[in-house]
N, C-alpha and C positions, 0 to 999 in steps of 0.2 A: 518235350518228349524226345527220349533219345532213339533214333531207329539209325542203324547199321546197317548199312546195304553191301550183301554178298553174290557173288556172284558164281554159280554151280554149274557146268560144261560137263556131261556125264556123256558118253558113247550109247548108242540108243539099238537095241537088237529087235530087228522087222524082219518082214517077211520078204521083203523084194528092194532089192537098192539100197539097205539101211533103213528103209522107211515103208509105213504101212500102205497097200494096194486101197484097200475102201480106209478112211476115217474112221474112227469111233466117236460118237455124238455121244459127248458126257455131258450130266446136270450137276447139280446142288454145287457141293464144294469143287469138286475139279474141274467144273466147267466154270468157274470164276476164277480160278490159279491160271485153266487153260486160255483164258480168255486177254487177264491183266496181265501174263507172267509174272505173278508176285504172290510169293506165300509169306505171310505176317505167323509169327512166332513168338510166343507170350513169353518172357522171361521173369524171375524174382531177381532185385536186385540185391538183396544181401542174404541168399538160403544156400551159404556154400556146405559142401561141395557141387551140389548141386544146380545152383543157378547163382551167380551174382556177381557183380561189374569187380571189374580189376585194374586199377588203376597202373598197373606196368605193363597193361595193352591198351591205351589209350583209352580206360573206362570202357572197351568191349566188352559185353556180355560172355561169360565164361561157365562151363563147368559142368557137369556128369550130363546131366539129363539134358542139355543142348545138343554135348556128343552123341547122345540119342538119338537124339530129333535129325540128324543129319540121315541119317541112312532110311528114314521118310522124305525127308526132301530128295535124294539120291532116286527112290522109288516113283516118288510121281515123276520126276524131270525124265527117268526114263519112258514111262506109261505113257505121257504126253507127247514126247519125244520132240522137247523145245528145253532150252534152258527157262529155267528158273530163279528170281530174281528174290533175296531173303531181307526180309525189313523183321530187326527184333524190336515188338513193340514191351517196356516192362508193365509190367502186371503185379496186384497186390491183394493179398489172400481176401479182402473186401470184394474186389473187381474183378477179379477171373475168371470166374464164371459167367460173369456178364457179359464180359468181352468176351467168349467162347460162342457163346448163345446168340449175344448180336453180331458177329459175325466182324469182329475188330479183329479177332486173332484165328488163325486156323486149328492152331495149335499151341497149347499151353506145352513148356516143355522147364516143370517147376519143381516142383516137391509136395504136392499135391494127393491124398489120401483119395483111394478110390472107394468110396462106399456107398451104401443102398440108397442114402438123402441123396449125394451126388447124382446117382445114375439116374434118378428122376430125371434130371436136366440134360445131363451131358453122358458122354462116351467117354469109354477108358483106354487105355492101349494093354497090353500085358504087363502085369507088373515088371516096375526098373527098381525095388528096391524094397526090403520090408523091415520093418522099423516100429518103437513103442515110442509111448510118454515118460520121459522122468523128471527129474528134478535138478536143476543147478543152484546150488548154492552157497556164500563167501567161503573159501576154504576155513576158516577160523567158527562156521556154525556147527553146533554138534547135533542138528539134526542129521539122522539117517535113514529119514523115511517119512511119506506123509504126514503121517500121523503125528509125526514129531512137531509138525508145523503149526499145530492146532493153537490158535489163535492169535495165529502171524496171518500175513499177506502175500499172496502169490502173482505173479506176473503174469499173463499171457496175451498172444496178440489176438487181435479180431478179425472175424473172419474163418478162422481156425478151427479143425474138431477139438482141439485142445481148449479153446474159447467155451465148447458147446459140451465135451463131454468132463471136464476134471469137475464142474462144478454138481452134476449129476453124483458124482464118485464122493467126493467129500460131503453129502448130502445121505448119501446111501451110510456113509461111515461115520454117521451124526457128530461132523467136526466143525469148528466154528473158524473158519479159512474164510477172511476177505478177499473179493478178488481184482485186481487192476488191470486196464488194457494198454497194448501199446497200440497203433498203427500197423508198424511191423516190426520184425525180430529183432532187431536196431533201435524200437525203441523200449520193446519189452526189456531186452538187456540192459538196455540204461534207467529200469526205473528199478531193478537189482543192484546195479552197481552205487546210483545216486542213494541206494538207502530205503527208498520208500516201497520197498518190497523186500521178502527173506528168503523170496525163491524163485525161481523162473521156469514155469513149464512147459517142454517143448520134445519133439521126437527127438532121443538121445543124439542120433546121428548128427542131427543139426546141433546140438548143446555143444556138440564137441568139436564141429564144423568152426562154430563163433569162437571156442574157446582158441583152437588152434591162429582163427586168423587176427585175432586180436592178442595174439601171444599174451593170455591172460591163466595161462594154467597154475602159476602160484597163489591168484587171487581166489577161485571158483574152482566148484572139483564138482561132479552130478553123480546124483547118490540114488540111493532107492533101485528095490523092482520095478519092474515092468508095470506101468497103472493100463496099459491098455497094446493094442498090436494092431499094427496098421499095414499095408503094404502102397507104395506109392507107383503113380500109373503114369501118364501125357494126357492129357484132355482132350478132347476133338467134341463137335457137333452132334449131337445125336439126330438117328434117325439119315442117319446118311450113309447107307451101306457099302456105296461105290469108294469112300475112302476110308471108312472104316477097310474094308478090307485090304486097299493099299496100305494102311497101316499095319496089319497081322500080315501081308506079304512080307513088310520090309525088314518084320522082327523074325521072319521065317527065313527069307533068304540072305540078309544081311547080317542078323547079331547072333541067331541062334545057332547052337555048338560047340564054343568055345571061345578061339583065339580073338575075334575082334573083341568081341563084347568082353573078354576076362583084359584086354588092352585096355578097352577104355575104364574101364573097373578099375584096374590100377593104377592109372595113370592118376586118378581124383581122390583113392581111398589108401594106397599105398603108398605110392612119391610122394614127393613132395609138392605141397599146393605153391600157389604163388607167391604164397609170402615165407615159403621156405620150409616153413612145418610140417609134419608130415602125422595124418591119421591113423596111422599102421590099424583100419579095420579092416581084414580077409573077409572075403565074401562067404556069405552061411548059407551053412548046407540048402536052406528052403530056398534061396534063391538061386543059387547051385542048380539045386533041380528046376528051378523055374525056366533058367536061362539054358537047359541041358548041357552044363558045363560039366563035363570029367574031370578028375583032377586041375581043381583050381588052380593050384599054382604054375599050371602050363606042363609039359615035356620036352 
């Protein structure tokens, strides 16, 4: 298991001295952070740009929604007012919620669809990105759309709404689509590539994520409408109010208005990723407003 251990020294604003006169006596999740000085961080290992290991940072964990997750870590290490010690453990769309629930990670910080099955279990943060299903497939197929696909094979990985909901859709649309699993997006793509699939279905963002870091845009190109609309969240424990709430401080006081958050935006969907490519997708209007960003492109 790979964990990463960071280390965060934030400046801490009390009330007397730099530091609090009485203590605050916390339970559930921050009285276990406050306790160990260690907050565990669930990462995807290959769901760029959003989370996944980059081999010209020594296989560090990297990428949008980690930068996220930083300015929650930033929040508690103040509220505590101790440093705070960062182990990324990876996580995989099977197991993340498991690990959320039993208490292996604090925070998933992935690419993660927040919905109503979800929230049974677990907690959201505010949405960090809204996103559909489509379709990737060899540049040389002349499908351009579901339906075109009707009695070919589709890829998806497990774990996934994409897993749970495409085969519902193609069921509604009396089409005769087999369907195959990967583990993860790593291997759903390679049962695209190896042949034994004519499509791979995944939220576009990510189709294009893979395409760009496997410089494979002459091979695959992703087609079709929207089959469905998602918005992606951070996961945390439910039923834990005291850091849910440090979580909506941290998107309150740290991302929300513009300039960080449209930083770290571009820095993952604008520039260029690590392997040189570059996404050129500008952030859309609905997350625009989600994020209360004025003129995206900055002033």
């Amino acid at each position: 298991v790979l964990a990463c251990l960071l280390t965060f020294s934030f400046s801490v604003t009390a009330q007397e001295g730099g530091r609090r006169v009485i203590p605050i006596q916390y339970s559930g999740t921050l009285k276990k952070i406050k306790d160990s000085g260690v907050i565990r961080l669930g990462y995807r290992q290959n769901s760029p740009p959003f989370a996944f290991v980059d081999s010209s940072t020594r296989n560090q964990p990297v990428g949008y929604s980690l930068d996220l997750c930083t300015p929650t870590v930033e929040e508690i290490s103040e509220e505590l007012e101790k440093e705070i010690r960062v182990e990324y453990r990876p996580v995989t769309p099977e197991n993340r919620l498991d690990m959320v629930t039993s208490g292996e990670i604090v925070l998933e910080c992935g690419s993660t669809v927040n919905n109503f099955e979800r929230r049974k279990r677990v907690a959201f943060s505010p949405t960090i990105f809204v996103t559909g299903i489509k379709l990737m497939v060899p540049t040389g197929s002349p499908a351009k759309s579901l339906r075109d696909l009707n009695g070919q094979t589709i890829a998806v990985t497990r774990g996934t709404v994409h897993a749970e909901q495409l085969p519902k859709i193609v069921e509604r649309q009396k089409l005769a689509i087999t369907f195959v699993t990967g583990a993860d997006h790593n291997e759903s793509f390679g049962l695209l590539s190896s042949g034994k699939a004519q499509a791979f279905a995944n939220d576009d963002v990510q189709l294009y994520g893979m395409i760009a870091e496997t410089r494979s845009g002459k091979q695959f190109r992703v087609i079709g409408d929207y089959l469905t609309y998602a918005d992606y969240a951070l996961m945390f424990r439910k039923d834990d109010p005291e850091f849910a709430e440090i979580v909506e401080r941290a998107f309150t006081n740290r991302l929300y208005g513009g300039r960080v958050v449209q930083a770290i935006y571009d820095k993952w969907f604008i520039k260029p990723l690590p392997s040189g490519v570059r996404l050129n997708l500008p952030m859309s209007p609905h997350l625009q407003q989600q994020f209360g960003v004025q003129e995206a492109r900055g002033d």
